[in-house]
C-alpha positions as CSV (number, residue, x, y, z in Angstrom):
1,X,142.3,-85.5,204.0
2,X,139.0,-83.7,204.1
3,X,136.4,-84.8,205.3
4,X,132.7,-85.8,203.5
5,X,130.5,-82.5,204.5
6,X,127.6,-85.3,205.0
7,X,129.6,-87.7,207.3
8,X,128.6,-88.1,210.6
9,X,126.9,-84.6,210.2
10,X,123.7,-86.0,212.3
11,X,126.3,-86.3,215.6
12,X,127.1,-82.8,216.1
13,X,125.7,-81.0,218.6
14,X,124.8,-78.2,216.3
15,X,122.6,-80.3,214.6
16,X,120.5,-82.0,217.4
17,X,116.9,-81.1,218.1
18,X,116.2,-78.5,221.2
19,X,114.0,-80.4,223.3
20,X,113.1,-76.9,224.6
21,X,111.6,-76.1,220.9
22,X,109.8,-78.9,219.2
23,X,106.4,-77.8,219.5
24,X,107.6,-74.3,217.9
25,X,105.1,-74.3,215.1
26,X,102.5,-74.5,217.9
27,X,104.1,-71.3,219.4
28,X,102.6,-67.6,219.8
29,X,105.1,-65.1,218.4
30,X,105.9,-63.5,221.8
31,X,106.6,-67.7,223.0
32,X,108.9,-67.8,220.3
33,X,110.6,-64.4,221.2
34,X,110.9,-66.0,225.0
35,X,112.5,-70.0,223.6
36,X,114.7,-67.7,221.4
37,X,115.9,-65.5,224.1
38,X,116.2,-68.4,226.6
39,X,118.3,-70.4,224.0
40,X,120.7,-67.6,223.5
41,X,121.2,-67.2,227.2
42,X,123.7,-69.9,226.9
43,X,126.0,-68.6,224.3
44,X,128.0,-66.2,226.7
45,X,129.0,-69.1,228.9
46,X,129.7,-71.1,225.8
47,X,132.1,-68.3,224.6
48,X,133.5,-68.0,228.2
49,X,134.6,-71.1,228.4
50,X,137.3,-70.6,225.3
51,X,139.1,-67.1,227.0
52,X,142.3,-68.6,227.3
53,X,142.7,-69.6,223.3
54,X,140.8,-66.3,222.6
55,X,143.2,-64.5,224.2
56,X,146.3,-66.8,222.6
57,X,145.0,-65.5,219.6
58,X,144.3,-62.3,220.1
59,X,148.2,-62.5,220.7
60,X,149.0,-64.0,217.7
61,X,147.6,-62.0,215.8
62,X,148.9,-58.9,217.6
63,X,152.8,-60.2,217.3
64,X,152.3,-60.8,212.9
65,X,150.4,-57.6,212.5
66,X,153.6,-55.9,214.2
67,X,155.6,-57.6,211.8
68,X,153.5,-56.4,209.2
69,X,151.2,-59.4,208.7
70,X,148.0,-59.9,208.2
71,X,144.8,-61.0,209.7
72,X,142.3,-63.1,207.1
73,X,139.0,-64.6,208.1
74,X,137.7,-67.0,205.8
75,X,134.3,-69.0,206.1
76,X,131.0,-69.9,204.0
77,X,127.8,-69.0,204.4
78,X,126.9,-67.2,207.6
79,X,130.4,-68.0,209.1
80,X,132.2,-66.1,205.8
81,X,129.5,-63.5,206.3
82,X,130.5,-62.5,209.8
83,X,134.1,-62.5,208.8
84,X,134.0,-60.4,206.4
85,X,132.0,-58.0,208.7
86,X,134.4,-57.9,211.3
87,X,137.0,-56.8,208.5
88,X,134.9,-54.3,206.9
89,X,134.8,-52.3,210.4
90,X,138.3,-52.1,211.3
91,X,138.9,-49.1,209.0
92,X,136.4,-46.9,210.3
93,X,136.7,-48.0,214.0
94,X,140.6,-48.6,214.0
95,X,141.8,-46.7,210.9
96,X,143.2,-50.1,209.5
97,X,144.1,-49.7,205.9
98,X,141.9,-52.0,203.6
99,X,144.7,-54.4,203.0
100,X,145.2,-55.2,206.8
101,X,142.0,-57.0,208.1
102,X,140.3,-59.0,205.3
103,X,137.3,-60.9,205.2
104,X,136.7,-63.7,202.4
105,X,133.5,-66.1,201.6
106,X,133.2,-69.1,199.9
107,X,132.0,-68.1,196.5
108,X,133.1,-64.6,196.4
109,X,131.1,-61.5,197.2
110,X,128.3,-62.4,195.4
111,X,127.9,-65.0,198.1
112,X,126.7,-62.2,200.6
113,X,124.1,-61.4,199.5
114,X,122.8,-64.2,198.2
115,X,123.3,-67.7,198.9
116,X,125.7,-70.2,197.2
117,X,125.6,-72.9,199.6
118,X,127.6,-75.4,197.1
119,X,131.2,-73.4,197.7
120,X,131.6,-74.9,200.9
121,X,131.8,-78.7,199.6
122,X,135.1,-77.8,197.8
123,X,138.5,-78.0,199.8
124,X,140.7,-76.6,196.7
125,X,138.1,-73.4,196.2
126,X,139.7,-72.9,199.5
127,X,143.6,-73.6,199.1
128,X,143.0,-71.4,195.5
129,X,141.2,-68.6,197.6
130,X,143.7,-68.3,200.3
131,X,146.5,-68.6,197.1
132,X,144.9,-66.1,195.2
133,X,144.8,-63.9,199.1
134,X,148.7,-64.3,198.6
135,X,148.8,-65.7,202.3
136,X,152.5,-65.6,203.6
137,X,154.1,-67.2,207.1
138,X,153.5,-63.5,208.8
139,X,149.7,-63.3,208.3
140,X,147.3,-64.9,210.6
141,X,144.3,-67.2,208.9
142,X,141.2,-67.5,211.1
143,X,138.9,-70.4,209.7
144,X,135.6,-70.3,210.3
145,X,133.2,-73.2,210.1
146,X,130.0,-74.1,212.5
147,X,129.9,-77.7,212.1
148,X,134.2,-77.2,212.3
149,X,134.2,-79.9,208.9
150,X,133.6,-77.5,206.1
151,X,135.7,-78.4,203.0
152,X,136.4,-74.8,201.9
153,X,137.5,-73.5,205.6
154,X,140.0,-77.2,205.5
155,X,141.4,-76.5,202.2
156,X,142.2,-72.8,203.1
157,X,143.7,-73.3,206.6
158,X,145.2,-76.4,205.5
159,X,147.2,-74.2,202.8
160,X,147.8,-71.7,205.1
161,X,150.2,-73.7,207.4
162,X,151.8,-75.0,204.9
163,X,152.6,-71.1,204.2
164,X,154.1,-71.1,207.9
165,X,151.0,-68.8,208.8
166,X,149.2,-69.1,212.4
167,X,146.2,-70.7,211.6
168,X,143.0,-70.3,214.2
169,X,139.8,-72.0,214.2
170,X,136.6,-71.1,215.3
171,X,134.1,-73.7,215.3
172,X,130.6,-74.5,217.6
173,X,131.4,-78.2,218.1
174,X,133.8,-80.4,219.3
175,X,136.9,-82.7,218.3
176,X,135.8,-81.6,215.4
177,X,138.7,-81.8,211.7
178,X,139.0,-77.9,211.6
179,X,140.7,-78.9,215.4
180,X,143.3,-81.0,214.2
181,X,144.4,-78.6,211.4
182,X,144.9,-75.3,213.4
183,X,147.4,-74.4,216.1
184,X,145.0,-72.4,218.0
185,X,140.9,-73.8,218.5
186,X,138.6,-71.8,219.3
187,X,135.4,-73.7,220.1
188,X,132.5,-72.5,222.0
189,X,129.7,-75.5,222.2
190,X,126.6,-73.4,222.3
191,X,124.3,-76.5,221.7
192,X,121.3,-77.2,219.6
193,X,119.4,-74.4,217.6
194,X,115.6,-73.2,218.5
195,X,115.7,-74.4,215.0
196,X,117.9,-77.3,214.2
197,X,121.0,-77.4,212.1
198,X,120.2,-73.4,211.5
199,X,123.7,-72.1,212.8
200,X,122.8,-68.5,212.0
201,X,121.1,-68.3,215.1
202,X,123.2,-69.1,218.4
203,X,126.1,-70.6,216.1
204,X,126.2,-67.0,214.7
205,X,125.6,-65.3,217.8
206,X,128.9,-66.8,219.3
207,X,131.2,-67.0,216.1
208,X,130.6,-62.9,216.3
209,X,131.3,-62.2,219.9
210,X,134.9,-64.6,219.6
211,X,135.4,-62.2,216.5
212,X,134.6,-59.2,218.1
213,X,137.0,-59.7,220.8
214,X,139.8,-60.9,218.1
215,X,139.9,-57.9,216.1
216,X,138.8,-55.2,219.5
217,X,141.7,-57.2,221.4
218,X,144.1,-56.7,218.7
219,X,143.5,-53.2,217.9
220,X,143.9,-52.3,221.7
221,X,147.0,-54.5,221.9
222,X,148.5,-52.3,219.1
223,X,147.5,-49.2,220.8
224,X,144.3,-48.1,218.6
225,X,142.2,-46.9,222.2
226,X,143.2,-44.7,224.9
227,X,141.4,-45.7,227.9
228,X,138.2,-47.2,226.2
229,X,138.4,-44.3,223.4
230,X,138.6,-45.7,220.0
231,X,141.3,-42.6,218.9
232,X,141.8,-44.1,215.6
233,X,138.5,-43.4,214.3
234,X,138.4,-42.1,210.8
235,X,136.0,-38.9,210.7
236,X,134.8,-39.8,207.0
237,X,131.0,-38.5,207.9
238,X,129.3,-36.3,209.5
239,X,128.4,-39.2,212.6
240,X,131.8,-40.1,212.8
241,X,133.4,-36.7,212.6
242,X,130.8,-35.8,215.8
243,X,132.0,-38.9,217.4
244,X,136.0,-37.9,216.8
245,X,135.1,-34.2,218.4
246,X,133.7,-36.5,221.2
247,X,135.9,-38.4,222.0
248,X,138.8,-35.6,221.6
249,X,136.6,-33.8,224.6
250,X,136.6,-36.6,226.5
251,X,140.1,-37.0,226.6
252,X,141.5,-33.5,226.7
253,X,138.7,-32.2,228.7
254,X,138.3,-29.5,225.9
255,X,134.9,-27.5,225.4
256,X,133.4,-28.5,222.5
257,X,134.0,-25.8,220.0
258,X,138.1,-26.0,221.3
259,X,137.9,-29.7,220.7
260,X,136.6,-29.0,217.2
261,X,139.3,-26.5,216.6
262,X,142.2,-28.7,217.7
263,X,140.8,-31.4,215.6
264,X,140.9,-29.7,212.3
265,X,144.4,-28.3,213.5
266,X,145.3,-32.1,213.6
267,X,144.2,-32.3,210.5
268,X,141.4,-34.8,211.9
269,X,144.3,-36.7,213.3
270,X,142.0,-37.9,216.9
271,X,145.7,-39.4,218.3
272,X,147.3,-35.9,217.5
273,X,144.8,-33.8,218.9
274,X,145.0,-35.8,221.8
275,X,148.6,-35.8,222.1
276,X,148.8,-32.0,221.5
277,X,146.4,-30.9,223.6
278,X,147.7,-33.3,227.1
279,X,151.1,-32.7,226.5
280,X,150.4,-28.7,225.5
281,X,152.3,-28.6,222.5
282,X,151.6,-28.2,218.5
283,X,149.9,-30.5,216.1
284,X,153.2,-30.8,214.7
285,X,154.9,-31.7,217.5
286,X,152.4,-34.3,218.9
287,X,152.6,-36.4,215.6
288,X,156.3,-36.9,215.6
289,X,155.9,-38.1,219.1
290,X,153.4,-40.3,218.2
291,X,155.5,-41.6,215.5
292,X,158.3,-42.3,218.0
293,X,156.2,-43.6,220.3
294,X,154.4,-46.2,217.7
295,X,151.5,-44.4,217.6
296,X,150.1,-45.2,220.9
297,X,148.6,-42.1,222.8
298,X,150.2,-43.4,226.4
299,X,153.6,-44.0,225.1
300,X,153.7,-41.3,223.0
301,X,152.6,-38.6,226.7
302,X,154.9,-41.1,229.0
303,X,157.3,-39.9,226.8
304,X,157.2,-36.2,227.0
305,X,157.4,-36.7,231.0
């Protein structure tokens, strides 16, 4: 059963008044800049304090993508937003297909842009969204919700286990519904807002460092860095492609212009080049040991030894 958005909504912490900030209005703008920044001092330590199902999940969702799942973050509002941010960068950064990571918000895409705040009060928008996202037991479902009560996050995780799918929560209060639902909680307690009830602001600010270090987690898990190198970037512009000749240097030791070379060699394959040029052998040659070796650069020269 779901709960009423409105019930009880004055006991969670998120929505308490910062006794640090009620004479805000009275405030200079460089006063406000310093309660702001003093407020957000807390979220790290509030984010710290949930490593151990962070990393749980980052596991989780390491194991189904191996098996060819997926990983789906659904949320409204800001919580959506941020979701569907972290799944928009995995292709560039990690050379995900599309299909892979995927972000979805409560009222569709028009909703980020622009708000449609009523798409959270309805659980089945939820169970019809994750239907109509074809969710299946091998694909992870990451719910994300503030307050941790939000209908539409419910309906959608709630359909999700009954899929078989790992179901992960990421929430700013505690004992919250969104925790009874999920097999893995997430839930750093960052504490009243400069501005109450306005969860963009530290709610946000945590909800996006646990998402980071899902998706970064899993990507390295899966062999998407070598040291701290993101080697599956996707040179589609003229940054990026920089940034691949970069970080082809750094690993190789290369002069630039040889880096460069060896890149387009690769056919802008960053892994292959890599491979190639550590393990002295051709393009052709370093991608079928990649292949063999998963695609992970240090399996793939471990290999060769």
């Amino acid at each position: 059963m779901v709960s009423d958005p409105a019930e009880d909504l004055g006991a969670l912490a998120t929505e308490q008044r910062n006794p640090a900030t009620t004479a805000i209005d009275r405030m200079s703008a460089l006063e406000i800049a310093r309660a702001m920044n003093a407020a957000d001092t807390t979220v790290t330590a509030a984010v710290q304090r949930e490593l151990p199902p962070i990393a749980r999940a980052i596991e989780g969702i390491t194991t189904r993508l191996r098996q060819g799942g997926r990983l789906l973050y659904m949320g409204a509002g800001t919580s959506g937003r941020l979701g569907v941010l972290d799944a928009s960068e995995c292709p560039p950064t990690f050379g995900t297909p599309p299909e892979q990571v995927v972000g979805w918000i409560a009222g569709g895409p028009d909703a980020l842009t622009r708000s449609i705040e009523g798409a959270e009060d309805s659980a089945e928008a939820g169970r019809a969204d994750a239907a109509r996202l074809s969710v299946i037991a091998k694909d992870t479902l990451v719910g994300i919700a503030a307050s941790g009560r939000t209908p539409y996050v419910l309906g959608a995780v709630g359909y999700a286990r009954e899929q078989g799918a790992l179901a992960v929560g990421i929430a700013c209060n505690a004992g919250t519904p969104l925790a009874r639902l999920v097999d893995i909680m997430i839930a750093p307690v960052v504490g009243p807002e400069v501005i109450a009830g306005s969860t963009r602001l530290k709610a946000g600010t945590a909800q996006k460092m646990v998402l980071n270090m899902l998706s970064t987690g899993t990507m390295i898990l899966l062999g998407k860095t070598y040291d701290n190198l993101m080697v599956d970037v996707q040179p589609t512009n003229a940054k990026l492609r920089r940034r691949a000749i970069g970080i082809v240097r750094e690993a190789t030791g290369l002069p630039e212009s040889e880096a460069e070379a060896l890149l387009h060699a690769s056919h802008d394959e960053v892994k292959t080049a890599i491979v190639a040029a550590r393990a002295a052998i051709d393009p052709v040659a370093a991608r079928a040991r990649l292949i063999a070796a998963g695609g992970v650069v240090r399996a793939a020269l471990e290999s060769g030894r």
